[in-house]
C-alpha positions in Angstrom: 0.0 0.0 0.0 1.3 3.3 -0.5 -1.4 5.7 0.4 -4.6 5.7 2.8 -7.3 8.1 2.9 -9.9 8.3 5.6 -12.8 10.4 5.9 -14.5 10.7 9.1 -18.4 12.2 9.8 -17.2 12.8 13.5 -13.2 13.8 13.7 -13.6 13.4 17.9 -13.6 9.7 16.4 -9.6 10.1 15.5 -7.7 8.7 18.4 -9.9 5.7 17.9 -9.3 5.5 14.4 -5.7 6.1 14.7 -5.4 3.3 17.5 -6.7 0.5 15.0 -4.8 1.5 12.0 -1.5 1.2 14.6 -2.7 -2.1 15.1 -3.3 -3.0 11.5 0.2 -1.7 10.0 2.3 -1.9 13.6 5.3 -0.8 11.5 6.3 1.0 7.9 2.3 2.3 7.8 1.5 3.9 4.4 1.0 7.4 4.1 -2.1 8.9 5.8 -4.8 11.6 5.2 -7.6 11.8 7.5 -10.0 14.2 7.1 -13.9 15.3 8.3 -16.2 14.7 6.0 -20.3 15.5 5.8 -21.7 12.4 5.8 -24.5 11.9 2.6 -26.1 8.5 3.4 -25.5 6.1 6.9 -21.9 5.6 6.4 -19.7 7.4 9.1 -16.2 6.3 7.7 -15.1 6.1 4.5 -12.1 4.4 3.3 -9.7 5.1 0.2 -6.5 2.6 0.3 -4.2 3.4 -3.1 -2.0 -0.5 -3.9 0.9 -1.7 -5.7 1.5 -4.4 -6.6 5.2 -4.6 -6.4 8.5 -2.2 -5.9 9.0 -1.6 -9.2 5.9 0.0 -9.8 6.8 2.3 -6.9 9.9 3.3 -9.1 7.4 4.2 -12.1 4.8 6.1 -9.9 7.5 7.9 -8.9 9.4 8.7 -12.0 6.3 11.3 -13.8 5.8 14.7 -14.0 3.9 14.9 -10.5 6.9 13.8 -8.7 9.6 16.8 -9.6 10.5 18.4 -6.4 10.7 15.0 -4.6 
């Protein structure tokens, strides 16, 4: 994984959120955005989780246009 996303109706729910994903990825987690979100349906977290499949394509994500500066 190289990128994690979560969107939260209630952002008071953070240091419970935060406690399982240190439980899920105890070491080398991928990158994290968490952010407050207005909730449109009954849904109250929503997750986005950005995969590779293998190093290499690391190397290629990371080789574009997007990535000068880095």
């Amino acid at each position: 994984m190289t990128d994690v996303w979560i969107q939260l109706a209630d952002t008071r729910d953070y240091a419970d959120v935060a406690a399982v994903y240190g439980e899920i990825f105890p070491s080398n987690p991928p990158a994290t955005s968490v952010i407050g979100f207005q909730p449109t349906g009954r849904g109250l977290v929503q997750i986005q989780v950005i995969a590779v499949k293998s190093r290499a394509a690391l190397s290629v994500l990371g080789s574009g246009p997007w990535s000068a500066g880095r």
